[in-house]
C-alpha positions as CSV (number, residue, x, y, z in Angstrom):
1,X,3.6,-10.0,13.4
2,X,5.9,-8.5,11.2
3,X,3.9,-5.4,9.4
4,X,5.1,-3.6,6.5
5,X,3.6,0.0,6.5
6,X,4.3,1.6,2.5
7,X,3.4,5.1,3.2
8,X,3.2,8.0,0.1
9,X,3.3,11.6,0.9
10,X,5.4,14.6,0.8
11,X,4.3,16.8,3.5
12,X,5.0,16.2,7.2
13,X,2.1,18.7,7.8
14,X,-0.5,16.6,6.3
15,X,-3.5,14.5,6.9
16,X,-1.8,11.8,5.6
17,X,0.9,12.1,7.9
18,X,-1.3,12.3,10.7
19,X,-2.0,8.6,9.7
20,X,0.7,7.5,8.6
21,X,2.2,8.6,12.4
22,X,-1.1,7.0,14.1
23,X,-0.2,4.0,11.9
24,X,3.1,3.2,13.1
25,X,2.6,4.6,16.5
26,X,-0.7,1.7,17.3
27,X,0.8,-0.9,15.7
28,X,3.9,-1.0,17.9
29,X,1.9,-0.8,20.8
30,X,0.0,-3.8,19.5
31,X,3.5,-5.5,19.6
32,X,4.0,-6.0,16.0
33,X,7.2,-5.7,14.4
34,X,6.8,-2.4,11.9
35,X,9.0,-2.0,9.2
36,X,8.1,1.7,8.4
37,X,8.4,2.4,4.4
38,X,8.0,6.2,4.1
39,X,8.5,6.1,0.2
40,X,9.3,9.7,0.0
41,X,11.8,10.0,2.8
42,X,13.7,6.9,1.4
43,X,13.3,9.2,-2.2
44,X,12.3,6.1,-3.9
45,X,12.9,6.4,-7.5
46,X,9.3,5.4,-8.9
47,X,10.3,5.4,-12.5
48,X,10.7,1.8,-14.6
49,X,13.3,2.2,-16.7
50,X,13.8,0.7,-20.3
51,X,16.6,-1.8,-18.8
52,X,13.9,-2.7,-15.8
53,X,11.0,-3.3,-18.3
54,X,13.3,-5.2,-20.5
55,X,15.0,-7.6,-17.6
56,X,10.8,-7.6,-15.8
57,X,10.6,-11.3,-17.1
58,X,14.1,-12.5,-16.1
59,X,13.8,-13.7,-13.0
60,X,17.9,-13.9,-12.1
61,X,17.9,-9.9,-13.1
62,X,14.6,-8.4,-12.2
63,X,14.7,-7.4,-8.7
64,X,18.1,-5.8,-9.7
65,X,17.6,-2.1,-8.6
66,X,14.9,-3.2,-5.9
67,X,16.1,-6.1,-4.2
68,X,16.1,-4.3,-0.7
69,X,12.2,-3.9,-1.1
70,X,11.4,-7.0,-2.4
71,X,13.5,-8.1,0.9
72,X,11.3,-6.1,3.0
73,X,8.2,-7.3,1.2
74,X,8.9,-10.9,1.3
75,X,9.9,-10.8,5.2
76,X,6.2,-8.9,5.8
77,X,3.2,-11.2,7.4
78,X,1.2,-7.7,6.7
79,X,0.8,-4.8,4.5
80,X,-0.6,-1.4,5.9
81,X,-0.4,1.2,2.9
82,X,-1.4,4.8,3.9
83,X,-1.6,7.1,1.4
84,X,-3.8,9.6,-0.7
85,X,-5.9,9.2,-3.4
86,X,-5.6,12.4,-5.8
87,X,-7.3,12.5,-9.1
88,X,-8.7,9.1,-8.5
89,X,-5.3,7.1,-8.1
90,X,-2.4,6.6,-6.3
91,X,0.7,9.2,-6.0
92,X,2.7,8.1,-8.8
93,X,5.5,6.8,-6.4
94,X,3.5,4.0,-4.5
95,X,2.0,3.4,-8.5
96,X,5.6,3.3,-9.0
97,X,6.5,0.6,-6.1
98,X,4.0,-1.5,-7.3
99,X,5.5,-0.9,-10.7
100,X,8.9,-2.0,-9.8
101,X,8.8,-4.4,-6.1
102,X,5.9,-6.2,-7.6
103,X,7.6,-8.5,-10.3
104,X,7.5,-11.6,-11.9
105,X,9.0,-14.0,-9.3
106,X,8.2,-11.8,-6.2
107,X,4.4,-11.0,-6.3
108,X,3.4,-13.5,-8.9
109,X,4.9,-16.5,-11.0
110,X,3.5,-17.5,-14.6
111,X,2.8,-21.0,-15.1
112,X,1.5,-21.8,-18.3
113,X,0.9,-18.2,-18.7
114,X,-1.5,-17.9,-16.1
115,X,-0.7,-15.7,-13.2
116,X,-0.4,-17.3,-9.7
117,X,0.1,-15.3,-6.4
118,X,3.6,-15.6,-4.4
119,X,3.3,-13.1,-1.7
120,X,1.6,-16.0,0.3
121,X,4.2,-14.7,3.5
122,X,1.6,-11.6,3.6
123,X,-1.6,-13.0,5.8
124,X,-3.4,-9.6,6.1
125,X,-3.7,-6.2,4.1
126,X,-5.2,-3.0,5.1
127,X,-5.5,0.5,3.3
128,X,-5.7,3.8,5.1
129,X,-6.7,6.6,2.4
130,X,-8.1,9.8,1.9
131,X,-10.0,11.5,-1.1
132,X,-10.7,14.9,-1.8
133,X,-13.9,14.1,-3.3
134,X,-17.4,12.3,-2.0
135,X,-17.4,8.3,-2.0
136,X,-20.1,8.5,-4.9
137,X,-17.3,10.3,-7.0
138,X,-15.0,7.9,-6.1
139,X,-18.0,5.5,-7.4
140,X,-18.5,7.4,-10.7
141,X,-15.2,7.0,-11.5
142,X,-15.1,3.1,-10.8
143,X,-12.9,3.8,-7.7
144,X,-9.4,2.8,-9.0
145,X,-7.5,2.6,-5.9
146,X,-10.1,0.8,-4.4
147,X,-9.8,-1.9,-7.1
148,X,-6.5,-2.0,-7.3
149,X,-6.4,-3.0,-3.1
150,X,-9.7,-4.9,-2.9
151,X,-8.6,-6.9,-6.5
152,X,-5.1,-7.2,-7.5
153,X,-3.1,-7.5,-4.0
154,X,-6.0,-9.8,-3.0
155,X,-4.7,-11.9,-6.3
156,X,-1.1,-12.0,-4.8
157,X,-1.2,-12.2,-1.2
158,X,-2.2,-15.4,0.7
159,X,-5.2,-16.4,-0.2
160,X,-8.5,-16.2,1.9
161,X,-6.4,-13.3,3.8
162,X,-8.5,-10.4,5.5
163,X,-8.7,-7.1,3.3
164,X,-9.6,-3.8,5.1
165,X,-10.7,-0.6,3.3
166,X,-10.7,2.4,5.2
167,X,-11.5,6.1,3.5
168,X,-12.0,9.0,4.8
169,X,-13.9,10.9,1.7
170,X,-14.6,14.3,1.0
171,X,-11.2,15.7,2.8
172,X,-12.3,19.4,0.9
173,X,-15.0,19.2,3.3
174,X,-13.2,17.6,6.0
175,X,-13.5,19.1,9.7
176,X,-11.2,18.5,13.2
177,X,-13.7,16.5,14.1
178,X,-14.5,14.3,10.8
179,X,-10.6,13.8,11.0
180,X,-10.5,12.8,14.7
181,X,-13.4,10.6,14.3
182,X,-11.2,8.9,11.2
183,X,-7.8,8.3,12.9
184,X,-9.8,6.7,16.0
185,X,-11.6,4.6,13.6
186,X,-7.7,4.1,12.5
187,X,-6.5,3.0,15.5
188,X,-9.6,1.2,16.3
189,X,-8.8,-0.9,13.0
190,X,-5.5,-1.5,13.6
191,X,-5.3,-2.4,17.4
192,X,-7.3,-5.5,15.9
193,X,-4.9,-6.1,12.6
């Protein structure tokens, strides 16, 4: 299976690299065909800019100044995103990627003004997170990445297509051994994707 892995963080040192690395690593020795998306290594520019916003609707012009990741998007059968939650979202450059890769045309099409998926080549989506905070923060504050993965790729992607969901909360608490447990769990996950 062809597996697009969007990963979002800076530091090589981190947690988040650590799955990120586990990620890639099990998912080639499943077989599949990875096509690693390290956002910050390929310095993705996250911004929309006025010309973007402007062309969003024009489906000849659109993909523009992201037509290599809607490429890579559209070849995927899967979608692994690995990445952070900080202050109850996503880094600004995978908000960014969805921002600018997800367009009119390439994620959804209008018909009759109601929005209809297109990413129907993508038969499987999993997140691999961390939070600083506990899982009833996250709850209190009506979990935004959560929704964002569990709702609005599920309203794009094939439907019926298996979601997975996995956090590792309270990372200001974390341990070696609350972390080791995680990435098995990880692995665990993704040997089955």
């Amino acid at each position: 299976m062809r597996v697009l892995v969007l990963f979002a963080h800076p530091c090589e040192e981190s947690f988040g690299a650590a799955l990120h690395a586990k990620a890639v690593e099990t998912l080639r020795k499943a077989g599949h065909d990875v096509d690693d998306c390290d956002l910050y290594a390929e310095d993705f520019q996250p911004v929309l800019s006025a010309a973007e916003r402007r062309a969003y609707h024009d489906l000849a012009k659109n993909r523009a100044g992201v037509a290599a990741y809607v490429e890579r998007l559209q070849r995927a059968e899967a979608l692994v995103i690995v990445t952070p939650v900080w202050n109850y979202g996503f880094p600004a450059i995978l908000k960014g990627f969805f921002d600018r890769v997800f367009l009119p045309g390439v994620s959804f099409n209008l018909v009759d003004g109601e929005v209809q998926g297109a990413l129907h080549n993508i038969t499987r989506v999993m997140a691999v997170t961390s939070y600083g905070g506990s899982r009833f923060k996250a709850i209190l504050m009506g979990d935004p990445p959560r929704r964002v993965i569990m709702r609005m790729l599920r309203g794009v992607v094939k439907p019926f297509a298996p979601f997975r969901y996995l956090a590792h909360y309270s990372m200001n608490l974390s341990t070696d051994q609350t972390r080791r447990a995680f990435l098995a769990k990880v692995e665990r996950a993704l040997e089955r994707l």
